[in-house]
C-alpha positions in Angstrom: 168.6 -122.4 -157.9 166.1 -121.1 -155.5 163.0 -122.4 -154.3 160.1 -120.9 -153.2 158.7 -122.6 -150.4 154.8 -123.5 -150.5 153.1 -121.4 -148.1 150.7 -123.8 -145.5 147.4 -123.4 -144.4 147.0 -122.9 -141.0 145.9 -125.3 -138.3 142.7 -125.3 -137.3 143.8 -125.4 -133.3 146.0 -122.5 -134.2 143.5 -120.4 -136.1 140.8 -120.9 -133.2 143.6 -120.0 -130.7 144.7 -116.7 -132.5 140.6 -116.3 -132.5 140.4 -116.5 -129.4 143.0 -114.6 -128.2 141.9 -111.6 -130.6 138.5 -111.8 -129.0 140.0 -111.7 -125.6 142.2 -108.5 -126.0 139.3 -106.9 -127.8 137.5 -107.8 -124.7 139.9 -106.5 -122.2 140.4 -103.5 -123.7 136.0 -102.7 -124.6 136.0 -103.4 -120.3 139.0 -101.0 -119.9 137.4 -98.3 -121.8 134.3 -98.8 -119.9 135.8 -98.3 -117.1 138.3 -95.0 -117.6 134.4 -93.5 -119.2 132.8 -94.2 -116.1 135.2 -93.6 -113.7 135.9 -90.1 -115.1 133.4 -88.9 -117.8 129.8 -90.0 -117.6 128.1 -92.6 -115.3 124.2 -94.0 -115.5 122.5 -94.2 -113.0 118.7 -95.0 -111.9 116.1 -93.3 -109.9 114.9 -95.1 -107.0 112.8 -92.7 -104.8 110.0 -89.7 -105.0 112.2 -87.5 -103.6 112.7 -85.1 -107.3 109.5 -85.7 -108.8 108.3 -83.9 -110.9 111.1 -83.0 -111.9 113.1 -86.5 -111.7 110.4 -89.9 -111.5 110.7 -92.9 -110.2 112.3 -95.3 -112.9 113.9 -92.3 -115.1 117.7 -93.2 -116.2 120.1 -90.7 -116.3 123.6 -89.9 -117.3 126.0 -87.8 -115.0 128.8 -85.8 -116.2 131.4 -86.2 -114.1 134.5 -84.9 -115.7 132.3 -81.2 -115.0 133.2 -80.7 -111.5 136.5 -82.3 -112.1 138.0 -86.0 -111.4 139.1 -86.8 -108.1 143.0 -87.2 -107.1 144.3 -90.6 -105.4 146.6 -88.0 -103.5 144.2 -85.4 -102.6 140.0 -84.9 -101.7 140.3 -81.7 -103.7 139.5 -82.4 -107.4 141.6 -81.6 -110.4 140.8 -80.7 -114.0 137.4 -78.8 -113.0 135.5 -77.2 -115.7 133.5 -75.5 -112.7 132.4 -75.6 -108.9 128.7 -76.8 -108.6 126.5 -74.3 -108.8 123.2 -72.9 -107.4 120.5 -75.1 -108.7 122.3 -77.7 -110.4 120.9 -81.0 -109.9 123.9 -83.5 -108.5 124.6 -87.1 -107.7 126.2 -87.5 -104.6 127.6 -90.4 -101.7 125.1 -90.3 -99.0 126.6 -88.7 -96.2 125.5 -90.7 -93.6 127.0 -94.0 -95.6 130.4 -92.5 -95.1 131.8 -94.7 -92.4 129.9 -98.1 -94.5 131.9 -100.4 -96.6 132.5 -99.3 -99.7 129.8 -101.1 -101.7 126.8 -100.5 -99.0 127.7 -96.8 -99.9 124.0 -95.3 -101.4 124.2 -92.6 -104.4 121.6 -89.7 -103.7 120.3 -86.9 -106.3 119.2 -83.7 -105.3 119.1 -80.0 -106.2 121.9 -77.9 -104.8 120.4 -75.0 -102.8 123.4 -73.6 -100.6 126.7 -72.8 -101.7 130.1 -72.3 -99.4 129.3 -69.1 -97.1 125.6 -69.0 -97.7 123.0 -69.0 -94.9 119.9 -70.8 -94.9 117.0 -70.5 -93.4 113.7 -72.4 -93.8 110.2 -70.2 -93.1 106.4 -72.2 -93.6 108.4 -74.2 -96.4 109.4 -70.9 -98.2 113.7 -71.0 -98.5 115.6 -68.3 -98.2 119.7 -68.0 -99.5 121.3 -64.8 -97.3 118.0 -63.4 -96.6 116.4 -63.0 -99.9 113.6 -66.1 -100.6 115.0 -68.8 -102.9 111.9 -69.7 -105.5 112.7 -73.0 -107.1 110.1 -73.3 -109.8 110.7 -77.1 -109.9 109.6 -77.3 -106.2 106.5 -79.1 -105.4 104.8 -79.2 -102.0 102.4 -82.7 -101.7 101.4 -81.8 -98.0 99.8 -78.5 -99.1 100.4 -76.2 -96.2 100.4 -79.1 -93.4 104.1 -78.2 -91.8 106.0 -80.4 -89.5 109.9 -79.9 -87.8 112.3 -78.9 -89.2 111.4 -79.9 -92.6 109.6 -76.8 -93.1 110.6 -74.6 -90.3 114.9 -75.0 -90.1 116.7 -71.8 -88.0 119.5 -70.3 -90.1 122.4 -72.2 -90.8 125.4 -71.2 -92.2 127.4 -73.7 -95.6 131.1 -74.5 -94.0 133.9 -74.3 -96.4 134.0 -77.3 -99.1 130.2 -78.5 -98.5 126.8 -77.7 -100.1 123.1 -77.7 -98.5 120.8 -79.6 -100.6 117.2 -80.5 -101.3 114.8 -82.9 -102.9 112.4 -80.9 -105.5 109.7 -82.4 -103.9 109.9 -80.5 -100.6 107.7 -82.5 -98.6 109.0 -85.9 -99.1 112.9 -85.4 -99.8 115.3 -86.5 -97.1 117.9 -84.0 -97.5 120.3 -80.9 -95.7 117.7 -80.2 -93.9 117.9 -82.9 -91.7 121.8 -84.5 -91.8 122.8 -80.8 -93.5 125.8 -81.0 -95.8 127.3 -82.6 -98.5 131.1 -82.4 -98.9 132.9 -81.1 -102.2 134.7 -84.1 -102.2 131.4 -86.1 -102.0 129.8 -85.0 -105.3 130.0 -86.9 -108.1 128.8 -85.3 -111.1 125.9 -83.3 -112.9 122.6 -84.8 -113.8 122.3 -83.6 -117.5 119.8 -85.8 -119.6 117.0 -88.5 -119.2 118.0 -91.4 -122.0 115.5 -93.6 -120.6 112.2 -93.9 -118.5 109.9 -96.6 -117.1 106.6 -96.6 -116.0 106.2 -99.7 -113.6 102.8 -99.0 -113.3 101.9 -99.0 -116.7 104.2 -101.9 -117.9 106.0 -99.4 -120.4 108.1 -96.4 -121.3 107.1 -92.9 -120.9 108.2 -92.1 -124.2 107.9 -88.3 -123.8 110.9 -87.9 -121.1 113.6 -89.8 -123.5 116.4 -87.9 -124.5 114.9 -84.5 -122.3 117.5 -82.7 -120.8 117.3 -81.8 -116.7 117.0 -78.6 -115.2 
């Protein structure tokens, strides 16, 4: 004759341990996750500095889209997978060329406009830009200092984008610490598109600027 055997209850120690362990591997993989998305496809990050307004203020959060330019090799600089090269006018986040020979976590992240490409020549005139000759209008450029110019923030001789870097500027021309004083950033350097404000404070006013969530950047 068989016997079915009476199923028991679990123990409590056991349930809480099979609890636990669920939570933990939920955990692990949630931080794993997190970490493949911003490693690869899009990154937040904060505006610190003056140095885009209007276009970009102080206390604006934005997402990056870094899988756009491609994702970076552990065997090579040159990146892999790329949907495009950067391209005139794009706005990009980038590791601070000067922080290069720093640690790796007193690196700084800077955001500007790109303005020179591979090959091009710039040339700065009385604040106006010009790309290969022809003046470069930015309509998102703002001058602060009306026409008081100084060095070679407004007047820079001719200089010509090695291979693999780009010259870039701040939006707001007269306070934007950019190419035209430590010149270029390298391809390698870049990492990702500025593509949409999901969050904005006013620190001023104590409270959101409602009207810049969820705009796109241009």
């Amino acid at each position: 004759m068989a016997f079915l055997r009476k199923k028991t209850a679990a123990k409590p120690e056991a349930a809480k341990k099979s609890q636990l362990r669920d939570w933990t591997e939920a955990l692990i993989v949630a931080a794993i996750l997190a970490l493949i998305i911003r490693t690869f496809v899009v990154q937040a990050f904060k505006i610190p500095s003056g140095s885009m307004e209007d276009t970009l203020l102080i206390g604006d959060h934005l997402l990056v889209n870094k899988f756009i330019y491609g994702t970076q090799s552990p065997f090579s600089d040159d990146p892999v997978l790329a949907i495009r090269q950067p391209e005139r006018g794009d706005i990009i986040v980038f590791e601070f060329p000067e922080d290069k020979e720093k640690s790796y976590f007193k690196r700084r992240d800077f955001i500007k406009r790109v303005v020179g490409l591979p090959g091009d020549t710039i040339e700065i005139r009385n604040k106006n830009v010009f790309v290969n000759g022809e003046r470069y209008i930015t309509p998102e450029a703002v001058y602060k200092d009306g026409n008081l110019t100084a060095g070679p923030r407004d007047n820079m001789p001719p200089v010509t984008v090695p291979d693999d870097k780009y010259f870039v500027m701040g939006d707001n021309r007269d306070r934007s610490y950019d190419s035209r004083f430590w010149r270029f950033v390298d391809r390698s350097a870049i990492k990702g598109l500025a593509f949409i404000k999901y969050w904005s404070w006013d620190s001023e006013k104590f409270m959101p600027r409602w009207g810049r969530i969820g705009r796109m950047i241009e």
